[in-house]
Backbone as CSV, one residue per row, in Angstrom:
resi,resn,N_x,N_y,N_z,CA_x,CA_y,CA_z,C_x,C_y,C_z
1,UNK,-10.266,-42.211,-29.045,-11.241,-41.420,-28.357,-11.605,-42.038,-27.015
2,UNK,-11.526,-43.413,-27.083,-12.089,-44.075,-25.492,-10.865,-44.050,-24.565
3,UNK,-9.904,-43.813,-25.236,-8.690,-43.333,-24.285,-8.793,-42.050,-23.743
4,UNK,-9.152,-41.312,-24.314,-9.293,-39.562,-23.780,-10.730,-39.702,-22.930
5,UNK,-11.343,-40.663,-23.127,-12.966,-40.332,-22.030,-12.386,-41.070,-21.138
6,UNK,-11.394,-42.221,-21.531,-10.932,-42.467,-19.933,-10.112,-42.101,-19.216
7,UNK,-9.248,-41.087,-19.531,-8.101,-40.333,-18.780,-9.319,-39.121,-18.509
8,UNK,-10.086,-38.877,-19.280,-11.249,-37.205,-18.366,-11.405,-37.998,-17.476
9,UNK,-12.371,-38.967,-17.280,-12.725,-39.899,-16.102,-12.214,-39.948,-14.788
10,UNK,-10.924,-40.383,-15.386,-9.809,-40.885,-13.996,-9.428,-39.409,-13.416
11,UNK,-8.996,-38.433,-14.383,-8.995,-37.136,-13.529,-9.931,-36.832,-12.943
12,UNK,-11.281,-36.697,-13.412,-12.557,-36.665,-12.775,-13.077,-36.964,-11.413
13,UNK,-11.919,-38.509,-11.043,-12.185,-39.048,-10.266,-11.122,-38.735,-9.056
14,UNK,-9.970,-38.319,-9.701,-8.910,-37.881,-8.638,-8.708,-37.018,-7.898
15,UNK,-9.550,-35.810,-8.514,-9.844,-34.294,-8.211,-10.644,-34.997,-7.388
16,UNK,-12.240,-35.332,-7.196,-13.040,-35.276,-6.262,-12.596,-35.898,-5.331
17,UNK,-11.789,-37.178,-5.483,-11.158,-37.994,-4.303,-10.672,-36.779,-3.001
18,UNK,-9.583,-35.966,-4.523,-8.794,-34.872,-3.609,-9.709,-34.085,-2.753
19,UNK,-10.646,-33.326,-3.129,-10.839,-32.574,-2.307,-12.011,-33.080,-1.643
20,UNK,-12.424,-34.208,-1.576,-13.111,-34.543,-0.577,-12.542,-34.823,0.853
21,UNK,-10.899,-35.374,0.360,-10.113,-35.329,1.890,-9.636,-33.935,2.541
22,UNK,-9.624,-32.841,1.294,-8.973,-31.627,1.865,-10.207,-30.980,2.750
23,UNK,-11.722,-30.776,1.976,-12.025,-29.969,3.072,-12.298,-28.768,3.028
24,UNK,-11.701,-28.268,1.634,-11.050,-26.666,1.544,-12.949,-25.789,0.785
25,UNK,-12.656,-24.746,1.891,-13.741,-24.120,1.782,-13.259,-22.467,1.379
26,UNK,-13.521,-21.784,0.008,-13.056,-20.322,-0.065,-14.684,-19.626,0.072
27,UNK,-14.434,-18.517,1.347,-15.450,-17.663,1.512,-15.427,-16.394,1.136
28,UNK,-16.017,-15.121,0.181,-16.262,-14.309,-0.151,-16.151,-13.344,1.237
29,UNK,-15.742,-12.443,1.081,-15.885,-11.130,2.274,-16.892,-10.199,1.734
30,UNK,-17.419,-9.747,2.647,-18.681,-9.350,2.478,-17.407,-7.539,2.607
31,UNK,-17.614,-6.995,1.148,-16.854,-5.666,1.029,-17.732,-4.672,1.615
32,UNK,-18.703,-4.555,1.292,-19.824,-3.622,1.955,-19.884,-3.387,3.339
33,UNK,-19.699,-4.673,4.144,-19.965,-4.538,5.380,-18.693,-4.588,6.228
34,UNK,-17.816,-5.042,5.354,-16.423,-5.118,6.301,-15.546,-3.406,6.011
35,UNK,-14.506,-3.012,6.992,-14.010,-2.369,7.698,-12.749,-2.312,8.069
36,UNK,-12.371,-0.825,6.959,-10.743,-1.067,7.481,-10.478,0.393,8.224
37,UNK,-10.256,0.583,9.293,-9.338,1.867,9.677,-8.044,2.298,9.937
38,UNK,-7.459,3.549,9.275,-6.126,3.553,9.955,-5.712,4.900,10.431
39,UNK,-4.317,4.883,11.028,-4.313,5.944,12.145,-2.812,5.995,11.839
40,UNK,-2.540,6.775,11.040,-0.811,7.879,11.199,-0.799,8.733,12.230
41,UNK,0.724,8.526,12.593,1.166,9.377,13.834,2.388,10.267,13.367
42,UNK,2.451,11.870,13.674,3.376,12.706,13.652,4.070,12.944,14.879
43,UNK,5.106,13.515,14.783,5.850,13.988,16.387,4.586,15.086,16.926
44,UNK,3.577,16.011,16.075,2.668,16.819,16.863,1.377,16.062,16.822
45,UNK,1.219,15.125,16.619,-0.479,14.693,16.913,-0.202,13.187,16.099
46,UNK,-1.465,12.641,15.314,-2.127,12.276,14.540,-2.900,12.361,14.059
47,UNK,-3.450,11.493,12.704,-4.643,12.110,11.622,-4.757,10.261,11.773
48,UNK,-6.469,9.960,11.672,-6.955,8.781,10.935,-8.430,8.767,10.206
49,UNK,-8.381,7.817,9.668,-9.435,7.573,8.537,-9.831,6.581,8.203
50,UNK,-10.491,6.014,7.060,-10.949,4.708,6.676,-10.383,4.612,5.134
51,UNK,-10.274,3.121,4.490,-9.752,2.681,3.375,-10.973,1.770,2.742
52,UNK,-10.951,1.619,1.742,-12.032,0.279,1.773,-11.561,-0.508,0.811
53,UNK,-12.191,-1.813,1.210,-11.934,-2.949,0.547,-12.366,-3.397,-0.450
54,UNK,-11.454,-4.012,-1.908,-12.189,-4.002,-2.931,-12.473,-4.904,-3.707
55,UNK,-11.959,-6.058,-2.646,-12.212,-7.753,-2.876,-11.296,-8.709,-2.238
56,UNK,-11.684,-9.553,-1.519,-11.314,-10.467,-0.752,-11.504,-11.765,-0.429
57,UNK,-10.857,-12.999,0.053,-11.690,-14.074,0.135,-10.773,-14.957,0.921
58,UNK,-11.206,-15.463,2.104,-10.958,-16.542,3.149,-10.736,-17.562,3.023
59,UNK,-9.761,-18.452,2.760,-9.892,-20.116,2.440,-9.541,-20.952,4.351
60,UNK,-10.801,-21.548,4.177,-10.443,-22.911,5.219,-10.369,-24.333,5.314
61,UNK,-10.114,-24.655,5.934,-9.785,-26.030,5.543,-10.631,-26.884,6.773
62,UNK,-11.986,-27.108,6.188,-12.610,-27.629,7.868,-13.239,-26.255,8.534
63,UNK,-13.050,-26.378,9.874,-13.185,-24.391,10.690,-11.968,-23.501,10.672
64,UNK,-10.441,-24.562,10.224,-9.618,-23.510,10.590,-8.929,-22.983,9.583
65,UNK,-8.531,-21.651,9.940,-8.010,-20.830,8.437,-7.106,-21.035,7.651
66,UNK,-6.999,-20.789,6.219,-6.027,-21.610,5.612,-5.499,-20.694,4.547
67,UNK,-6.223,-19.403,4.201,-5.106,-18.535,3.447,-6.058,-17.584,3.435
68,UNK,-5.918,-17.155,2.301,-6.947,-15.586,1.486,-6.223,-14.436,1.304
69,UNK,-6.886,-14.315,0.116,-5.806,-12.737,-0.537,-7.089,-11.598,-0.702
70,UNK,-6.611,-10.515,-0.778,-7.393,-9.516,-0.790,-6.605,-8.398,-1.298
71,UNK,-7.643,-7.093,-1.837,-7.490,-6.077,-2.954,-8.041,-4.443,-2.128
72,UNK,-7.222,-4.212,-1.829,-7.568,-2.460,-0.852,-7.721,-1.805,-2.031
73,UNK,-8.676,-0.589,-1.985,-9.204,0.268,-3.076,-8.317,1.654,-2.624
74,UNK,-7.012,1.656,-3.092,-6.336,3.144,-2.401,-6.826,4.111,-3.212
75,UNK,-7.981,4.494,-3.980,-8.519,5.619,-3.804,-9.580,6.314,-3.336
76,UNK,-9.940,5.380,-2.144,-10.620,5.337,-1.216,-10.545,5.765,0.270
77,UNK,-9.045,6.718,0.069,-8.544,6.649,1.304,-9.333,7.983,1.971
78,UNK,-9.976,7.875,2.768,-10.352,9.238,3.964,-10.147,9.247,4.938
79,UNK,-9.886,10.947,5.570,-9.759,11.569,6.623,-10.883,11.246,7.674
80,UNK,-10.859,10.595,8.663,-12.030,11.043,9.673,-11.920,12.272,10.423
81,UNK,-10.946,12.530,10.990,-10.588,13.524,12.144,-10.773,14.750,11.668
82,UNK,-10.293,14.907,10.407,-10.761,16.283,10.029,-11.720,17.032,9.147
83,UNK,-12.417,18.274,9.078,-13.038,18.700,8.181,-13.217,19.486,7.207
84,UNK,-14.104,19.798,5.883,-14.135,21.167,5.298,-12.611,21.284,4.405
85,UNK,-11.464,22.309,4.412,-10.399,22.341,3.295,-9.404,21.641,3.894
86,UNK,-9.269,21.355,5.209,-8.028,20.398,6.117,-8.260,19.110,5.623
87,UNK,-9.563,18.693,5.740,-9.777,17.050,5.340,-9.425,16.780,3.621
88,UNK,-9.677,18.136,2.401,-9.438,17.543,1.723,-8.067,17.625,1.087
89,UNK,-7.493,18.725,1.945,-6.000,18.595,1.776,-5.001,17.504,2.273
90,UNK,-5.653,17.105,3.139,-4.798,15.906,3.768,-5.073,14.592,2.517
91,UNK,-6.842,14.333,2.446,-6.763,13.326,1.521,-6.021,13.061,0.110
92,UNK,-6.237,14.485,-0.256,-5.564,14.507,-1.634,-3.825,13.977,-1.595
93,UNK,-3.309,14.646,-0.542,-1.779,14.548,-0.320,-1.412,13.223,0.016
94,UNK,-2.633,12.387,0.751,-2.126,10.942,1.056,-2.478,10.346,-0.373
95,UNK,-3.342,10.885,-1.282,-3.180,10.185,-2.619,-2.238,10.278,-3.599
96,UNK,-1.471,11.382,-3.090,-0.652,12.089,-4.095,0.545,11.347,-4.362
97,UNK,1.728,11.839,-5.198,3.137,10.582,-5.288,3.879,11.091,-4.518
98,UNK,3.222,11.869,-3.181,4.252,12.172,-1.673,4.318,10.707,-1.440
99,UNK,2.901,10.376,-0.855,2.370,9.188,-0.070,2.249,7.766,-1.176
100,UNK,0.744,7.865,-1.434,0.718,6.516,-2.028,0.411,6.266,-3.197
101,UNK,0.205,7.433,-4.068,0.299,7.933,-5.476,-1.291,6.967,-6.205
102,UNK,-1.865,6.852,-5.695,-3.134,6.385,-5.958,-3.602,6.139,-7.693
103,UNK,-2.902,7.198,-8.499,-3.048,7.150,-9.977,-2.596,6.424,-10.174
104,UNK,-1.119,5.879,-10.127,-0.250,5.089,-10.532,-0.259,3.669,-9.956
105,UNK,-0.961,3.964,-8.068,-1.058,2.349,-7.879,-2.185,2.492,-7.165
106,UNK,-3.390,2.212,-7.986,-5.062,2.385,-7.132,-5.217,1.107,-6.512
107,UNK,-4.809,0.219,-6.465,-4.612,-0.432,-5.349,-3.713,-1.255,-4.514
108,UNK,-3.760,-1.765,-3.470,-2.765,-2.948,-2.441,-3.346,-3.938,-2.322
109,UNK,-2.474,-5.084,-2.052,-2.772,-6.075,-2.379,-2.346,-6.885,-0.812
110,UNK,-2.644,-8.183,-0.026,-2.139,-8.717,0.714,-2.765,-9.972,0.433
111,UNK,-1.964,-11.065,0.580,-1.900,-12.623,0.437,-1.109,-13.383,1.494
112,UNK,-2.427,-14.142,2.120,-1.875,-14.981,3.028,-0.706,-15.730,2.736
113,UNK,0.315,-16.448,2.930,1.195,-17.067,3.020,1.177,-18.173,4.168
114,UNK,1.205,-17.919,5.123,1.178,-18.823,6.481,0.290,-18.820,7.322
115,UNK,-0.707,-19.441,8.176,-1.109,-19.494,9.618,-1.078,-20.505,10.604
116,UNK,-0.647,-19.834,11.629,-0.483,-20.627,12.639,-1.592,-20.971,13.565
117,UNK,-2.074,-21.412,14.291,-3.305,-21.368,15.659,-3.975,-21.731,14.739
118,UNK,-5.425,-21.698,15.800,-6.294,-22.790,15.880,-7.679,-21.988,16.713
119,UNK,-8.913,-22.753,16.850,-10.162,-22.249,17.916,-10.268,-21.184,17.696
120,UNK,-9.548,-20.323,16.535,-10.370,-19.240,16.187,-9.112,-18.132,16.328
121,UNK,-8.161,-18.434,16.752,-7.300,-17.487,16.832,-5.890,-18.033,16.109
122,UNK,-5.041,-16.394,15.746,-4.351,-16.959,14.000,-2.964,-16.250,14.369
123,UNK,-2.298,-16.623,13.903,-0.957,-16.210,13.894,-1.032,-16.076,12.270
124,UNK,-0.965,-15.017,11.447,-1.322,-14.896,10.062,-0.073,-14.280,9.525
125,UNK,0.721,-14.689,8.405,1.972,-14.285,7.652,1.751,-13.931,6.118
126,UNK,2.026,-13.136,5.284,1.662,-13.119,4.761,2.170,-11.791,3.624
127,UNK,2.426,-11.498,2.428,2.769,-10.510,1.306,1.577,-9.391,1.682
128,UNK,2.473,-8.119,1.671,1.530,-7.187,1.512,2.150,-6.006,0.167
129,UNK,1.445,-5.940,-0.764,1.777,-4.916,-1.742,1.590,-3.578,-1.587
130,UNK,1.891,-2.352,-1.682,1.796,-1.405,-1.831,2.713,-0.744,-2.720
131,UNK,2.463,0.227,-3.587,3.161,0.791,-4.691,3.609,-0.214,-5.404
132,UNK,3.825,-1.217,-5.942,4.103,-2.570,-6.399,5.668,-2.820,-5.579
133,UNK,5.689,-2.641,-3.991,6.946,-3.243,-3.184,6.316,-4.139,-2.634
134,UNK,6.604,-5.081,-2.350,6.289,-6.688,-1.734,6.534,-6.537,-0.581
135,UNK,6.253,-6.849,0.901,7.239,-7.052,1.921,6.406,-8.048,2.720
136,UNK,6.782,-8.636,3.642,6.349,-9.647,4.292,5.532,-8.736,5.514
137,UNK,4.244,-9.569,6.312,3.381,-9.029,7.091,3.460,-10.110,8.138
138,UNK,3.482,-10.110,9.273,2.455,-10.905,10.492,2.096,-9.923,11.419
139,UNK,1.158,-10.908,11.937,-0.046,-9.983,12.951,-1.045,-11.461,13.320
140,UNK,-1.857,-10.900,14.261,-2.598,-11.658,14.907,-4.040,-11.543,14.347
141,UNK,-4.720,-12.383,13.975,-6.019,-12.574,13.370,-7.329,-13.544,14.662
142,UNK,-8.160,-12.889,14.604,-9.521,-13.728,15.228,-10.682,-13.552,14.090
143,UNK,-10.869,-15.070,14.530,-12.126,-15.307,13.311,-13.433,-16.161,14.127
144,UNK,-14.279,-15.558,14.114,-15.466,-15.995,14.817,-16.735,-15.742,14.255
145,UNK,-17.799,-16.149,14.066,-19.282,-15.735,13.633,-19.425,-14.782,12.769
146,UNK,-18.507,-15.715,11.859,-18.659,-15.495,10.058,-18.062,-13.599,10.398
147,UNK,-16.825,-13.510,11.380,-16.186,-11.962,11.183,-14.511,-12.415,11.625
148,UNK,-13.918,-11.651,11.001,-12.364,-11.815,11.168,-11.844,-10.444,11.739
149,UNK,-11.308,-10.350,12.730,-10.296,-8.737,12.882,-8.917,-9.426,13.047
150,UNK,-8.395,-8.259,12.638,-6.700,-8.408,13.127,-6.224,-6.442,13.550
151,UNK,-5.288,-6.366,14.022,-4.904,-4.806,13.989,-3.489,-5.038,13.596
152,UNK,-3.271,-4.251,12.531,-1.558,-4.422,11.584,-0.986,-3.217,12.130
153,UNK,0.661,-3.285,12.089,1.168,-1.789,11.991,1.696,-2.487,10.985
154,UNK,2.083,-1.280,9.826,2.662,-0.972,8.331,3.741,-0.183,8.914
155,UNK,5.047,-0.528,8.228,6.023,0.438,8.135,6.007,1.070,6.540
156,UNK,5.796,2.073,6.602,5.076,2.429,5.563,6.577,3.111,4.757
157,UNK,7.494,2.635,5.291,8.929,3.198,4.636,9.696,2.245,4.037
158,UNK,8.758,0.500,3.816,9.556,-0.419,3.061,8.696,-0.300,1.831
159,UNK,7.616,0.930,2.049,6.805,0.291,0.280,7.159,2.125,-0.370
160,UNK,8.149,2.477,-0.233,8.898,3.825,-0.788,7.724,4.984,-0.760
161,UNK,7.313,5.330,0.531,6.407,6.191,0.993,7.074,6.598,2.651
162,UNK,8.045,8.378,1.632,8.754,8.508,1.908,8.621,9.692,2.414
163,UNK,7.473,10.474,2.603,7.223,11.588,2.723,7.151,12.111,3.899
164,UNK,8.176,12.917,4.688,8.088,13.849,6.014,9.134,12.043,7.046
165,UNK,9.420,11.080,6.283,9.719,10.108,6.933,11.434,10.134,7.707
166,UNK,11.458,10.372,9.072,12.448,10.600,9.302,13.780,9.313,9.021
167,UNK,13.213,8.176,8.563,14.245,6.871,7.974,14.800,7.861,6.593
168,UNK,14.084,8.377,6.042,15.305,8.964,5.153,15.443,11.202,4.997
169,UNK,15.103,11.572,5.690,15.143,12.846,5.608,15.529,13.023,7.596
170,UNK,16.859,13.966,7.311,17.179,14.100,8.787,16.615,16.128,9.271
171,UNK,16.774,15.934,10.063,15.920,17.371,10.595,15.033,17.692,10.364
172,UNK,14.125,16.972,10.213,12.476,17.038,10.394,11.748,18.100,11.666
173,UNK,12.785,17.465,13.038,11.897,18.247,13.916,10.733,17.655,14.312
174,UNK,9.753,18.550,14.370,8.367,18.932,14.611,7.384,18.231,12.754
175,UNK,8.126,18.041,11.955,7.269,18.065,10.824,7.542,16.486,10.536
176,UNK,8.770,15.398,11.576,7.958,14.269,10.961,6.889,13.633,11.204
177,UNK,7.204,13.014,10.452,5.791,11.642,10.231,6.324,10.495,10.588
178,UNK,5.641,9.382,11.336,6.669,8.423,11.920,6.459,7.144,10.881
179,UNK,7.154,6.146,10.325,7.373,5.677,9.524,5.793,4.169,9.536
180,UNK,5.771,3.888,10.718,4.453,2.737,11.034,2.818,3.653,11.334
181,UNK,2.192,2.818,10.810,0.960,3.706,11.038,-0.165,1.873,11.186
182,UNK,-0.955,2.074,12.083,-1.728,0.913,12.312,-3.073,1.266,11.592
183,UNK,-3.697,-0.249,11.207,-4.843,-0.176,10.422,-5.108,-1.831,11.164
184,UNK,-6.789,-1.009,11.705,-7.874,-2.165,12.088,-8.883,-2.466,10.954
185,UNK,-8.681,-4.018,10.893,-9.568,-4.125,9.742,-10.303,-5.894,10.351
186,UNK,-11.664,-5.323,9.770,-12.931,-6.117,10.236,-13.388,-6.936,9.437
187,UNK,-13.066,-8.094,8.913,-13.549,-8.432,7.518,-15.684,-9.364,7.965
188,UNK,-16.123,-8.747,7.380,-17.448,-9.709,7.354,-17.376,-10.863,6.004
189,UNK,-17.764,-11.990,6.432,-17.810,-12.974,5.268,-19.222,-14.208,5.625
């Protein structure tokens, strides 16, 4: 038994050693107050809206950033631009298994992997899930007074959201949909 209180001990003691040199700080995102928008483009216009977030969290190491994964609520997805039976035809159809089938996958997922920079500004790499397809992400991140933005484009034709997408349907015309669609997102923490 005084062997097992002294191996708890020594772990006891190795862990705190550890992370007293690391540093490592994980911060909660404030879901309520943070902010995602995005904006699809057709050959005749575009439509955008908001998504929301359904858990998230920042790791740093010191001030500078060091990972964080986070949980999009895709049945959350709305129309801004439009109103009345247009807005809820559009929403329904981006929930539907045209687009992002929301029953089957209510949410996306993204996990840091890499960052680069420093003073507040990020070179950020990182897994993004949708429909359960994996694909790799970078984009540029700023993090300042406890708020983070970045602006992503998604090619929204590596996570098999395939609908009106001229990468796999030819003679579209006037009725495609272009395969990247950008989303600004604001995280508060």
């Amino acid at each position: 038994m005084n062997k097992n209180i002294l191996k708890s001990a020594f772990v006891a003691v190795l862990a705190l050693t550890f992370f007293s040199f690391t540093n490592l700080l994980v911060k909660e995102v404030n879901v309520k107050d943070s902010k995602i928008t995005w904006k699809g483009y057709k050959v005749t216009g575009d439509h955008e809206g908001t998504i929301n977030l359904a858990s998230g969290t920042l790791m740093f190491e010191g001030d500078k950033l060091n990972g964080g994964k986070f949980t999009v609520d895709m049945t959350t997805i709305t129309v801004t631009d439009l109103t009345d039976d247009s807005k809820g035809k559009l929403e329904g159809h981006l929930k539907s298994d045209d687009f992002f089938g929301v029953e089957t996958f209510p949410t996306a997922s993204f996990v840091i992997t890499g960052v680069k920079g420093s003073a507040g500004k990020y070179v950020v790499t990182g897994d993004l899930t949708i429909k359960n397809k994996t694909n790799p992400l970078t984009f540029e991140m700023t993090v300042a007074n406890n708020q983070a933005n970045a602006t992503l484009k998604i090619d929204r034709s590596k996570f098999d959201v395939r609908y009106g997408s001229p990468s796999f349907f030819n003679d579209l015309k006037d009725k495609a949909i272009y395969d990247e669609f950008d989303m600004n997102v604001t995280l508060m923490f």
